[in-house]
Structure formats: structure tokens, C-alpha cells
C-alpha positions in Angstrom: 30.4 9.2 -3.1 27.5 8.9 -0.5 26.0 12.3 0.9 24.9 12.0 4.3 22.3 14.7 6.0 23.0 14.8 9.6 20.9 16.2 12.4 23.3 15.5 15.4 25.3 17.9 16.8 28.8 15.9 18.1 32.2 18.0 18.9 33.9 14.9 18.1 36.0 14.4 14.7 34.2 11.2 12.9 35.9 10.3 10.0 34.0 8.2 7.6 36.5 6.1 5.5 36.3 4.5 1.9 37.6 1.2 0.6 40.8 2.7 -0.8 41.5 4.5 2.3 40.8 1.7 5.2 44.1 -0.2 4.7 45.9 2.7 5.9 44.5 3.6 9.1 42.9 1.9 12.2 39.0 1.3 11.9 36.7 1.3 14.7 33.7 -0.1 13.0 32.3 -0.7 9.5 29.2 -0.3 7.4 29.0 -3.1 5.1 26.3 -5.4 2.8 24.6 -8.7 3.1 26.1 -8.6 7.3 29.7 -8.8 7.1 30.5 -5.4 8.8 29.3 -4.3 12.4 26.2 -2.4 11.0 24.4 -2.2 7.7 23.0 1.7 8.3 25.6 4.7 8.6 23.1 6.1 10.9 23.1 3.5 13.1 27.0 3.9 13.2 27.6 7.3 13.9 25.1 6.8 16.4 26.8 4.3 18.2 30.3 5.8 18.1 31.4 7.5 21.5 30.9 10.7 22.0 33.6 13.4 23.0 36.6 11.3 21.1 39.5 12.8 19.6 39.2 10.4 16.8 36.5 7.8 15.5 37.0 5.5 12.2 33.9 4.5 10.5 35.1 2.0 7.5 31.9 2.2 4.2 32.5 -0.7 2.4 32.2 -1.0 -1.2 28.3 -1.3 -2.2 25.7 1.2 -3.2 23.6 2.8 -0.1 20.1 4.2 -0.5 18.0 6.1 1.6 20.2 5.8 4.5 20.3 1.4 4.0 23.4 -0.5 2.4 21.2 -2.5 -0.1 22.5 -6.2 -1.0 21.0 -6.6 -4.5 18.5 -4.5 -6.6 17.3 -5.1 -9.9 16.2 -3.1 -13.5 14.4 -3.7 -16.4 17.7 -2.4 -18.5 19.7 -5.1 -17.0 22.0 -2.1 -15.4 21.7 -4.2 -12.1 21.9 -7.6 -10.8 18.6 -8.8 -11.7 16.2 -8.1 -14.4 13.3 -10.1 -12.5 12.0 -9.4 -8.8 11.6 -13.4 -8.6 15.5 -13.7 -9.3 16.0 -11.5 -7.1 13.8 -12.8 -4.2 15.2 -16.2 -4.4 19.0 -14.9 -4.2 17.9 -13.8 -0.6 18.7 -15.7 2.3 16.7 -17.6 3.9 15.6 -17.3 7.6 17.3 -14.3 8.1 17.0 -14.0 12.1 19.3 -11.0 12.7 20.3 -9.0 9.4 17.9 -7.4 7.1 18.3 -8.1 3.5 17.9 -5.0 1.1 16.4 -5.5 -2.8 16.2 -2.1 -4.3 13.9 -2.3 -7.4 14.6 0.6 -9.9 11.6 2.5 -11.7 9.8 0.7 -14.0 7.0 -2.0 -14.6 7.2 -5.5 -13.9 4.8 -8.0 -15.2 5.5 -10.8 -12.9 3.8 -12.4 -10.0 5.9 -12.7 -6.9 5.7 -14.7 -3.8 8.4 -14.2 -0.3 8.0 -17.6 1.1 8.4 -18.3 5.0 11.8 -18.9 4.8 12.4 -15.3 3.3 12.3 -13.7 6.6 13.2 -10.1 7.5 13.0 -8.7 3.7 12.8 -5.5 2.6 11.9 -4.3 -1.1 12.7 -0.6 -2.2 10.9 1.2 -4.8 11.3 4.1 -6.7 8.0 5.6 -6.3 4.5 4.8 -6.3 4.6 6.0 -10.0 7.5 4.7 -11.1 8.2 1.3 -9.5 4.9 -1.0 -10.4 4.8 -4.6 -9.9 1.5 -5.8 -12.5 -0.6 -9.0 -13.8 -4.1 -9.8 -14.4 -5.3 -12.7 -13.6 -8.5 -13.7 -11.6 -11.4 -15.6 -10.6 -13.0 -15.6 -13.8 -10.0 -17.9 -15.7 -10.7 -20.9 -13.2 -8.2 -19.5 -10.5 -8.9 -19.5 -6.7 -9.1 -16.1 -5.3 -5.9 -16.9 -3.4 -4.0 -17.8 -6.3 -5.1 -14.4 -8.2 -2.6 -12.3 -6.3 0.0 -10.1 -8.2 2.3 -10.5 -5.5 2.0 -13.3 -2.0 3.8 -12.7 0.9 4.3 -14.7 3.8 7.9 -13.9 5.5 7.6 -13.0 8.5 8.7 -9.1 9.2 8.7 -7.9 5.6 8.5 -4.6 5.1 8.1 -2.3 1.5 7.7 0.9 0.7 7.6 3.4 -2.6 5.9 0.3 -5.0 2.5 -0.2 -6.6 0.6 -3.6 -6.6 -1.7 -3.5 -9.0 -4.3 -6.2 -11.0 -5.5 -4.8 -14.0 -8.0 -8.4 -14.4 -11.1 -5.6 -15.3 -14.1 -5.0 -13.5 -16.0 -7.8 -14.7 -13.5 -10.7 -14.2 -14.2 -11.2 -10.3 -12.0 -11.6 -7.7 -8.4 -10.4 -8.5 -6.0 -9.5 -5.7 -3.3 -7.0 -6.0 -1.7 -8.3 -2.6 -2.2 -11.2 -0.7 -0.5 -10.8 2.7 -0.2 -13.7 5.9 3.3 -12.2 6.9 3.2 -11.4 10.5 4.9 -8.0 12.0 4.6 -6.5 8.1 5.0 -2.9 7.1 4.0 -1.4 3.7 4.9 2.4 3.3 4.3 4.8 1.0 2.4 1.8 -1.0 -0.6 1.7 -3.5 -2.6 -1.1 -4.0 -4.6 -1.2 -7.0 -7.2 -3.4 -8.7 -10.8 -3.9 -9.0 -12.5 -6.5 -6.8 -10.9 -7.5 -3.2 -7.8 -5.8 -3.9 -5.7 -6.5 -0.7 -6.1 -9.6 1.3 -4.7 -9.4 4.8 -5.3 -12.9 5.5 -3.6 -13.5 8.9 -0.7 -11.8 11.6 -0.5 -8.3 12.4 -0.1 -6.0 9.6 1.2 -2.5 9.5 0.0 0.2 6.9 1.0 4.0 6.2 0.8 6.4 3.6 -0.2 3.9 1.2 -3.3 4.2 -1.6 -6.1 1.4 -2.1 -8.2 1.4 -5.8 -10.7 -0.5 -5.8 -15.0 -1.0 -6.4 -15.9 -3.7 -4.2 -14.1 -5.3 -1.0 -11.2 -3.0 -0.8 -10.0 -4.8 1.8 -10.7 -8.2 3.7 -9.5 -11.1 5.1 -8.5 -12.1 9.2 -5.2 -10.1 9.8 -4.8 -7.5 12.8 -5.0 -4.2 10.2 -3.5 -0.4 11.3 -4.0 1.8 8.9 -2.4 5.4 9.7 -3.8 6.9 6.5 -6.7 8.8 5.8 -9.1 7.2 3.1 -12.7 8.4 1.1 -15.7 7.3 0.5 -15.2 7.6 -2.9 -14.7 9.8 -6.0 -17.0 10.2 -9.3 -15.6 9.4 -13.0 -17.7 11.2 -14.5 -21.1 13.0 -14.7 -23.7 11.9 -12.7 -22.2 9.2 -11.1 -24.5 8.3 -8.6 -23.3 6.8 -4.7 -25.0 6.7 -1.2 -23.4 5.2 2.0 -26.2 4.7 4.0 -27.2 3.0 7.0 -23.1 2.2 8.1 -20.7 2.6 10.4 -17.7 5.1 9.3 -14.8 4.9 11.4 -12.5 7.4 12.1 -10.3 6.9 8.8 -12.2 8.9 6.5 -11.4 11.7 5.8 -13.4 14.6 6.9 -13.5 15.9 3.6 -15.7 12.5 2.8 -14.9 12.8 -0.7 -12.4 13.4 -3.6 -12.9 15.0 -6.9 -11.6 12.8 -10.1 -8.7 14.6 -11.6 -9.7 17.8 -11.0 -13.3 16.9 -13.2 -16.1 19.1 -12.0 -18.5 17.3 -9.4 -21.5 19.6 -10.3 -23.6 16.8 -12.1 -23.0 14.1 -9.7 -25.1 12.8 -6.7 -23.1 11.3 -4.1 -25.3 11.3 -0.6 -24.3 10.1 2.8 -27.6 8.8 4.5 -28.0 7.4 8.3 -24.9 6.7 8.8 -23.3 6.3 12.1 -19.3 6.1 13.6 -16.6 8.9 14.6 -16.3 9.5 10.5 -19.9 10.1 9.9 -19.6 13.6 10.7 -20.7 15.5 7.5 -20.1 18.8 8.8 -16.3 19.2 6.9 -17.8 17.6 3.9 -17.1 18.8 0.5 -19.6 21.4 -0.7 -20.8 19.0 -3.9 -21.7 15.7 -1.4 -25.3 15.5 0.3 -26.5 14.5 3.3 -30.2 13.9 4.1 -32.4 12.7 5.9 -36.0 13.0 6.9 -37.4 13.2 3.6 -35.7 10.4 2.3 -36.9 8.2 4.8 -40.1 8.0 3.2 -39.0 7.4 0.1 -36.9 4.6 1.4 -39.9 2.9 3.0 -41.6 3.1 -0.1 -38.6 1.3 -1.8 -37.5 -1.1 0.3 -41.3 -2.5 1.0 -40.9 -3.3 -2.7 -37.4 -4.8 -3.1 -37.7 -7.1 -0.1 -39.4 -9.5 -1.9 -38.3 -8.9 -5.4 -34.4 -9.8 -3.6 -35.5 -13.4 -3.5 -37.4 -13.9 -6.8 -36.3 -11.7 -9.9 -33.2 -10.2 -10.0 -34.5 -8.2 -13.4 -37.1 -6.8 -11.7 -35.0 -5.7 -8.6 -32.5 -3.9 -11.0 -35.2 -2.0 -12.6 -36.6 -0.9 -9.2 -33.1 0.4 -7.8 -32.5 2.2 -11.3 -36.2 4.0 -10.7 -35.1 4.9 -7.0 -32.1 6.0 -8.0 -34.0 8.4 -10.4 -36.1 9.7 -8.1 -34.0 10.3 -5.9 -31.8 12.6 -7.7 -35.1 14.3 -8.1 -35.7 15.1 -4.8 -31.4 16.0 -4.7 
């Protein structure tokens, strides 16, 4: 039995029908699966009925209904649905889908498979269970021979596909280069309620316009890059430490308004009281360290000088010894937390 929540206030008797029931009466319209009824949302029926009738019939076919969509396949790792793999799945969909948008509903659990919508997979939409409970995961990167476009757990390229409740992730390690969670080049995309999660350049919006909210992004270099036309609605940081004196300064940048003005996040509720994170020079509406957690820094004049000092020194040593350079930025660093 589907349970509807309703927010509309009609004084008109709707009468929402079942399969067993709709050979008895007269239907006005139907909610249906993969297009073959007048609408695919009950919302969007009841909203379209008249209002002020004696009497409307609104015919649910057969076929399960999630979060207010009739979904046309979905899969599980227990084989309870009609596909065990997302790939299966993907490729069941129809292709150039112009008018109707096809519904895969992916049940908790992980899936160690790349994926890839094509261009002809167009108007697709993939349901999770959950950023914690529906994870799509593989590992491989840059360092095994790959081009960092072919790294990608998952490559999508169908034009208006939209996700939401799923983690991306690459788990290739920090030291095996580039290794992207998701690739995008799918013009008019949405991701919602999404987390993206890997080590280097974790989400490649290479072309089109692109549509993000609510969703995470783990990373430690190049969070995000590529071409595409970006909006992010979500608040992000500047970081968070993993453990004692972890040491980060953002210095000398420009912070837009999508941080946070907390600036930073605490690990897991691990206490921040040994770790140096500074905010130095920086410039941009999210610059403003004034709503700052009490544990970040910012300086300024006094630094300068020590930053003079250092940066005379490492000019030069950037171009000829790359030993020397790290030993130099390791003896700032100290010195720094010093004056901290």
C-alpha cells in the first residue's frame, strides 16, 4: 500500500484506485511505470485533477513508488530486485529518452563497479538509499598506466541526469595520483544529497552546466576541476585536522562565499587543541575570520616578516633542489608554530 503525505487542501472526493479495483469503475487518469500511464508522479496527478468535482479517479498501476516517483527498475546486492549490477541496470534503460524520466532505485549497499551513462541514456535518474548506505566504489588511478579520465568510479555523459542519496568514492590511496570519484560532461545535471570521495581531483566537471546541493566532497588536492558551468548551494571548509598537530595555512587566496563561516571542522569530535591551522592574507566574501572557530588562527603583521625571510630563500631553491626546499618548508613550518 503506498502512503501519501499531502499538503493541499481540496473539498473534492479523489479516489485513488488500485490494480484490482480499476476494472470496476471509470478512471480519469493513471499513474503508471516506464510511461504508459498519463503521469509517472501521484503528485503530479492529484495536482492536475479539477478542482471542486464530485468525483475524480486516479488509477496506480502495479509497480513500487519511492519518494513520491513510480521507479521502472532498481537493483540489490541480495538479488531481491531486478538487478544485482548498476551497469545491468543502466543498460536496460532506454535510450534517448526525450519526454519520460526513467527511475533506477539502487538499494543500500556497496558496489564495486565502474559505471558509465552514455549520451544516449538521456533524462536518467539514480536513487540511493543514503549517503551511508548506498556507495558506488573502485580504485583505480594514474599511477597503474590509466589516463586520468579513465580513472573515474563512475562517467556520465547523458544529458539531464540527475542523483541523489549515493556516495562516489575512489579509495586508489593518497599516493597513487590522480583518481576520480566522478567524472561528469552531462549538461543540465543535478546531484543531491551526494558525496564524492577520494584523494586527488576527486570530481571532474569537465563540460555543460552542472547542478550541486547538499552534497559532500573528500579530498587533499584538486577537490574539484575541470570546464563545466558549477553551482554549488552547499557550504564547504577549509579543512579539518586528523590528528595532533596537523599543520595548514591558506594564505595569500581568494575565498569565495562557500565557506563556511565557521572556516573549519573538527575530525570526529577529536580535540583541535594541538593543531595549527592559520588563515593568512587572504582575500574574497569568505575570508572573513571573524565567525571562525575559536582553535583556527589568523595573523598577520608579524608573520609577514617571517615570510619575507622564507620566501627570499625558497625562490631559488624551487628551481634547483627539491630536498633542500622540503627541509626549508619543514623549518618554517616549525617556526612558525613557534610564533602560534
Amino acid at each position: 500500500m503506498l502512503a501519501l503525505t499531502m499538503s493541499i487542501t481540496l473539498t473534492m472526493l479523489i479516489t485513488l484506485c488500485w490494480s484490482s479495483q480499476a476494472q470496476f469503475i471509470p478512471i480519469d487518469t493513471i499513474v503508471a511505470q516506464y510511461g504508459t500511464g498519463n503521469f509517472a508522479r501521484v503528485t503530479d496527478t492529484i495536482l492536475a485533477a479539477p478542482n471542486f468535482s464530485a468525483q475524480f479517479y486516479i488509477w496506480i498501476k502495479e509497480g513500487l513508488c519511492r519518494d513520491n516517483h513510480c521507479l521502472h527498475s532498481s537493483l540489490s546486492r541480495d538479488g531481491t530486485r531486478n538487478f544485482t549490477r548498476l551497469t545491468d541496470a543502466i543498460l536496460a534503460a532506454p535510450n534517448f529518452s526525450a519526454r519520460r524520466r526513467f527511475y533506477i532505485w539502487i538499494k543500500e549497499g556497496l558496489y564495486r563497479e565502474n559505471i558509465f551513462v552514455g549520451e544516449e541514456k538521456t533524462n536518467l535518474t539514480l536513487f540511493g538509499d543514503g549517503m551511508d548506505k548506498t556507495i558506488i566504489s573502485v580504485n583505480k588511478s594514474n599511477a597503474e598506466g590509466l589516463k586520468t579520465f579513465d580513472t573515474a568510479t563512475a562517467g556520465i555523459h547523458g544529458l539531464g541526469f540527475v542523483t541523489q542519496d549515493i556516495t562516489f568514492e575512489n579509495t586508489a590511496g593518497p599516493y597513487m595520483n590522480q583518481a576520480i570519484a566522478l567524472r561528469s560532461e552531462a549538461n543540465n545535471s543535478a546531484f543531491y544529497r551526494c558525496r564524492f570521495r577520494g584523494y586527488q581531483d576527486t570530481l571532474y566537471t569537465k563540460v555543460g552546466i552542472q547542478f550541486f546541493s547538499n552534497c559532500e566532497i573528500y579530498s587533499t588536492i584538486d577537490f574539484i576541476f575541470g570546464d563545466a558551468t558549477v553551482n554549488l548551494t552547499f557550504k564547504t571548509f577549509l579543512g579539518r585536522p586528523w590528528g595532533n598537530l596537523s599543520t595548514t595555512i591558506v594564505m595569500q587566496s581568494y575565498l569565495d562565499d562557500i565557506i563556511d563561516p565557521k572556516g573549519w571542522l573538527e575530525w570526529n569530535g577529536r580535540s583541535p587543541d594541538r593543531v595549527y591551522y592559520v588563515e593568512y592574507n587572504n582575500s574574497g566574501p569568505g575570508a572573513n575570520t571573524q565567525g571562525r572557530v575559536k582553535w583556527a588562527k589568523s595573523k598577520t603583521s608579524f608573520i609577514d616578516k617571517i615570510l619575507k625571510i622564507y620566501l627570499f630563500k625558497v625562490t631559488p631553491l624551487i628551481l634547483h633542489n627539491f630536498m633542500d626546499l622540503r627541509l626549508l618548508l619543514s623549518s618554517f613550518i616549525m617556526d612558525l608554530r613557534l610564533l602560534l
